[in-house]
C-alpha positions in Angstrom: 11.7 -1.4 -2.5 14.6 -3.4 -1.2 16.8 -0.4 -1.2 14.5 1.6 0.9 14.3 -1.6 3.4 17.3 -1.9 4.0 17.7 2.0 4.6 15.2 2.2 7.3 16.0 -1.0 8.8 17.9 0.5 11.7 15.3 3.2 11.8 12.8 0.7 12.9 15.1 -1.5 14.6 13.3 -2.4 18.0 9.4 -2.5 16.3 12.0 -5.3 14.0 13.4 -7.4 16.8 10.1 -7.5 18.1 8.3 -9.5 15.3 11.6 -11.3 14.9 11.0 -12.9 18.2 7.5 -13.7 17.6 8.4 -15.6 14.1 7.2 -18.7 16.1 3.8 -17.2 16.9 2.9 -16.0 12.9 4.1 -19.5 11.7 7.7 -18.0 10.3 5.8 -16.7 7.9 4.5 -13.5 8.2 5.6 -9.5 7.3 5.4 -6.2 8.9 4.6 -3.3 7.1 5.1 -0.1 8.7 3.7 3.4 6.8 4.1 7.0 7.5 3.0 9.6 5.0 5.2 10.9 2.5 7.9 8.4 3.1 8.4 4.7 2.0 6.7 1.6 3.0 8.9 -0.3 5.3 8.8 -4.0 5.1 10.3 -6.3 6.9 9.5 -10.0 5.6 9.7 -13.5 7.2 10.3 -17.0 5.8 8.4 -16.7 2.3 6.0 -14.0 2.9 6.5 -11.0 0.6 4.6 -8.0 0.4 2.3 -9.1 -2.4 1.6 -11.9 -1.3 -2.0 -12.6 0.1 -3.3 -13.3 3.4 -6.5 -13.9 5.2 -7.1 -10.5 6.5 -9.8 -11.6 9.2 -11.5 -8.9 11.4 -9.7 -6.2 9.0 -12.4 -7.2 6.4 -14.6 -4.9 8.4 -12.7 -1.9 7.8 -12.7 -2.2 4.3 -16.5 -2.9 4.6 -17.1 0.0 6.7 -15.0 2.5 4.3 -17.1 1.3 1.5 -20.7 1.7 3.0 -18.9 5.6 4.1 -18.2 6.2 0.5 -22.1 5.7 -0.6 -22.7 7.8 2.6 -20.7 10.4 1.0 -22.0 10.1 -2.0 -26.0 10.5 -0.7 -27.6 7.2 -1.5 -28.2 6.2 1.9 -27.7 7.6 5.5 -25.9 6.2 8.2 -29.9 6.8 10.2 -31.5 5.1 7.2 -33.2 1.8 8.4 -32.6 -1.6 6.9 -35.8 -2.3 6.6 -36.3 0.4 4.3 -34.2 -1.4 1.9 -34.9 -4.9 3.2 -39.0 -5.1 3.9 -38.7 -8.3 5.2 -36.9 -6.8 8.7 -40.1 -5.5 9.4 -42.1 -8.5 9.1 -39.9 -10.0 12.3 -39.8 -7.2 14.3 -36.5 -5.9 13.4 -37.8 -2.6 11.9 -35.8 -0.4 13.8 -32.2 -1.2 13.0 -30.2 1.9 11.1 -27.3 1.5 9.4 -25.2 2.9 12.0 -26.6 0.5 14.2 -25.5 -2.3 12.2 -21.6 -0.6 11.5 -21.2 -0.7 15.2 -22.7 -4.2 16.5 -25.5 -2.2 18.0 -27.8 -4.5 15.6 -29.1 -6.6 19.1 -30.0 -9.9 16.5 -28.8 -12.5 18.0 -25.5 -13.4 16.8 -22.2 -16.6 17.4 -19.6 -15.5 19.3 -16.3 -15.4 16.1 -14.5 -18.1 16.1 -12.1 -19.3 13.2 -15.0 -19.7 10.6 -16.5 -16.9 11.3 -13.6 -15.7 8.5 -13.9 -18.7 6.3 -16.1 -18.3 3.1 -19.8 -18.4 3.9 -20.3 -21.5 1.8 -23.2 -22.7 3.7 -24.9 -19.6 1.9 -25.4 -19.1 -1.2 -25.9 -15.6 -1.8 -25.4 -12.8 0.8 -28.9 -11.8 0.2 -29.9 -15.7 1.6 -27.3 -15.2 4.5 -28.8 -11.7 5.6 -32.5 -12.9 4.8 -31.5 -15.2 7.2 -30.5 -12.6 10.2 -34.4 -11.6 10.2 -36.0 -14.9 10.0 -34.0 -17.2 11.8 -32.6 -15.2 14.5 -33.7 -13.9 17.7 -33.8 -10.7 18.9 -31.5 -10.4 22.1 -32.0 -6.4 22.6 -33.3 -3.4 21.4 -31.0 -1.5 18.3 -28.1 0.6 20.0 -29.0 -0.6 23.3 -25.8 -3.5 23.4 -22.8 -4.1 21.5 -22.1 -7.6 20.6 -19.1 -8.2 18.0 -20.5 -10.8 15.2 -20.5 -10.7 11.5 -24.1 -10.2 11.4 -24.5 -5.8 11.2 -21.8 -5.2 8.6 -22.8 -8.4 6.5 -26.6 -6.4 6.9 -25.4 -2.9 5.9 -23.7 -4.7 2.6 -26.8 -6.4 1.5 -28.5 -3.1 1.6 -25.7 -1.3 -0.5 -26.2 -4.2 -3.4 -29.8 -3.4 -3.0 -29.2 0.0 -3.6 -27.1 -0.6 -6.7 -28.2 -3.5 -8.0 -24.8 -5.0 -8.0 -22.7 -7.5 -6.3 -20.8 -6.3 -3.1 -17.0 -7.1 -4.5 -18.4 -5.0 -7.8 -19.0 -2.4 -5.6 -15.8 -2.5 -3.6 -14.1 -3.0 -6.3 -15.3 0.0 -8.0 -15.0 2.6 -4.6 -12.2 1.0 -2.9 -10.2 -1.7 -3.9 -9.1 0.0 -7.4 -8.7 3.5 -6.8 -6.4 2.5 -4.0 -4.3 0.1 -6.2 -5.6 -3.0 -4.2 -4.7 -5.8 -6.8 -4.7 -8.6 -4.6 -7.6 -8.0 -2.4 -10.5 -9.6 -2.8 -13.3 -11.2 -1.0 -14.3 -13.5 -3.4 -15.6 -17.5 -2.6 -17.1 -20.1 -3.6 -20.1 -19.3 -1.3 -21.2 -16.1 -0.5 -19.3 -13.1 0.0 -18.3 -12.7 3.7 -17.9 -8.6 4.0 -17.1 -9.3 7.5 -14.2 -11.4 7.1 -13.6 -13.4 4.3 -10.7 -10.7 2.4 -7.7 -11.7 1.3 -5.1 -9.3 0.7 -1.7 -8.2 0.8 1.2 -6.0 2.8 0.8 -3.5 -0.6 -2.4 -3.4 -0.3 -3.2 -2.5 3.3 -0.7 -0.3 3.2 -2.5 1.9 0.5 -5.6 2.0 2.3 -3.8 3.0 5.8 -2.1 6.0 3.9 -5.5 6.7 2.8 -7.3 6.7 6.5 -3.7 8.7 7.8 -4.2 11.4 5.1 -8.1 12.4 5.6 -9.5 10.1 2.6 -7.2 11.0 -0.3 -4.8 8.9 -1.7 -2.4 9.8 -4.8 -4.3 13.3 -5.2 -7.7 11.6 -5.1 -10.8 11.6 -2.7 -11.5 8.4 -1.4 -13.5 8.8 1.6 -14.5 12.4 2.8 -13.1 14.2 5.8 -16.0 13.5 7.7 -16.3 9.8 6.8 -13.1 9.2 8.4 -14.1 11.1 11.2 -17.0 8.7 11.5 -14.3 6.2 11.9 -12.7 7.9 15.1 -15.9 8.3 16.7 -16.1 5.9 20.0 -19.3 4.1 19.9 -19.0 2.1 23.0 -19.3 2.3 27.0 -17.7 -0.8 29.2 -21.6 -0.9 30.3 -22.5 -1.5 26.8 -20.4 -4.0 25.8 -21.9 -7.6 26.2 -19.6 -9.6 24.0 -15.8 -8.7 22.6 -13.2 -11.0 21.4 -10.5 -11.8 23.5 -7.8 -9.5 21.3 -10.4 -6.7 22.5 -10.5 -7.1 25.6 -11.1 -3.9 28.0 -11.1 -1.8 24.0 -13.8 0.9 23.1 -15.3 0.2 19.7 -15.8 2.9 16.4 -16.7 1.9 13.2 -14.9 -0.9 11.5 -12.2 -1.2 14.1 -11.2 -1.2 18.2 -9.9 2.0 20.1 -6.4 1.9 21.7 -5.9 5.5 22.4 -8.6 9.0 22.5 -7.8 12.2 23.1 -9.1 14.7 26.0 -12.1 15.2 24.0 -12.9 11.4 23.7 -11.7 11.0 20.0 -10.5 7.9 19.0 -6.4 8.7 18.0 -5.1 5.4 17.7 -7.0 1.6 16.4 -6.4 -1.5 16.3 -7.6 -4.2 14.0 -7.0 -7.7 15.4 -7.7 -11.0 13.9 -8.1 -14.5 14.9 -6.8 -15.3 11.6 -3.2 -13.5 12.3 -4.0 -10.8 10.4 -3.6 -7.4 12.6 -3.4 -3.8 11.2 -3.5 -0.7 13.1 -3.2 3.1 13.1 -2.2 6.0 15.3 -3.0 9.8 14.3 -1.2 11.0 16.9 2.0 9.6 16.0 0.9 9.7 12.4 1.8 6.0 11.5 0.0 2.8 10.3 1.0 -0.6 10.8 0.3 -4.1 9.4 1.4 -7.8 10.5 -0.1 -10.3 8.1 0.3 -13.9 8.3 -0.6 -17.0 6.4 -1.4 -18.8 9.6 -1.3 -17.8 13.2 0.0 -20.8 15.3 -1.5 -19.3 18.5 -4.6 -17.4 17.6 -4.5 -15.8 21.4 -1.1 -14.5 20.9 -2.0 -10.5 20.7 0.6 -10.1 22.9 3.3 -10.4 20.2 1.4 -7.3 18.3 1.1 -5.6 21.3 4.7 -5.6 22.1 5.6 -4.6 18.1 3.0 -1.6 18.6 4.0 -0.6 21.6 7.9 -0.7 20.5 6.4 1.8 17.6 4.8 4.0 20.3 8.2 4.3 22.3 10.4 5.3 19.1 7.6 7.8 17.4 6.6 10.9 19.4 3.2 11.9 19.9 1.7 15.1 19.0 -1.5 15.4 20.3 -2.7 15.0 23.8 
């Protein structure tokens, strides 16, 4: 791995000087991974970070999430239309009989939900189960709009949508991710694991490796090492914008002025409105990202982000990528 490093480090030499200069803002410790199918990883570390070491992976918990509730999609035991309720009676007892699945994938739930903040990615220790934590969602919480009518960012839909898939199985949601996800794709260190409940939303930890397996996988239509992960149409699901400006009643700062899919924020669509390039920011430092067009992914991943408003410094490493790698689609 070091040989192939320092073989491509003048290939990526401006994406390079650009997280050099922003060592300040990942806490001079951080490390970029940049993947293109069918070549090697590039890395480029920082202070002690390596590439298996693990990270808080923030907002990107939520693609994982999103791939894995796709995978039981694929495999027909539930439907992206299916209701919650169906699977969670007690949604229908406070009104909240009408959210899908989808609905709940694409923060179209309308329950009332915090704006994210720091803990919104810390372990959900103040729960004890995700069961309670969800449970929770239909008793305690208000109803702010009608399901797909607004889009308000929270950890509340996808945290939903994974309670029904350990309802569906009868098993614990890092079983399950471990079983569709995480393993096949060689994800050692990734885990969401606490000692509260499991935060699908945003509690993962995992490393440069890792995210880098599961990028190749979204770049190459679901497979990964000759196997099917996700189906072509799954990751479609995941290029599909789901959001208006109209619609959008709360986005973090990092997303600013973005469309929304599923699981992550649009930075580029093509003339038929086709999300080609997403971005994955966190509050936490994590940020990953991925442009079909140019047919690259790429990850920053940090132990701690001194300046959690700093998405300019991943903006100007993206858009460094975006100047050297030619686009192919319009």
């Amino acid at each position: 791995m070091l040989f192939f490093q320092l073989a491509q480090a003048q290939s990526f030499a401006d994406p390079t000087l650009q997280f050099e200069r922003s060592g300040k803002d990942f806490g001079n410790h951080a490390i970029l991974a940049i993947i293109q199918p069918g070549k090697p990883v590039f890395l480029k570390p920082m202070g002690e970070m390596t590439a298996k070491d693990q990270a808080p992976l923030g907002s990107i918990s939520q693609w994982l999430t999103t791939a894995l509730i796709l995978s039981y999609v694929d495999a027909g035991k539930i439907s992206l239309d299916d209701k919650v309720s169906q699977y969670i009676p007690i949604f229908t007892k406070y009104a909240k009989g009408y959210i899908t699945i989808r609905d709940c994938l694409t923060h179209f739930s309308g329950i009332e939900a915090d704006q994210i903040k720091m803990s919104s990615f810390e372990p959900n220790s103040k729960f004890a189960s995700l069961q309670e934590e969800v449970e929770s969602y239909a008793t305690k919480r208000e109803i702010k709009a009608n399901p797909a009518t607004e889009f308000r960012y929270s950890q509340v839909g996808l945290n939903m949508a994974a309670r029904v898939l350990e309802v569906v199985t009868r098993r614990g949601f890092e079983q399950l991710m471990g079983e569709k996800i995480t393993r096949p794709l060689m994800m050692r260190s990734t885990s969401f694991s606490s000692f509260g409940a499991v935060n699908p939303s945003g509690g993962a930890v995992g490393s440069a490796n890792d995210l880098s397996n599961f990028i190749t996988m979204i770049l190459n239509k679901g497979m990964f090492n000759g196997k099917r992960i996700l189906s072509e149409a799954s990751v479609q699901e995941m290029q599909k914008v789901r959001t208006s400006p109209s619609l959008i009643k709360y986005a973090p700062a990092q997303a600013a002025g973005l469309a929304y899919t599923m699981g992550a924020w649009v930075t580029s669509t093509n003339t038929e409105g086709v999300a080609t390039a997403l971005d994955c920011p966190g509050l936490c430092g994590s940020w990953a990202g991925i442009d079909w067009c140019r047919n690259y992914g790429f990850i920053v991943l940090t132990r701690k982000m001194e300046n959690t408003e700093k998405s300019d410094a991943y903006k100007r490493i993206r858009k460094a990528l975006d100047d050297q790698l030619p686009a192919t689609c319009n």
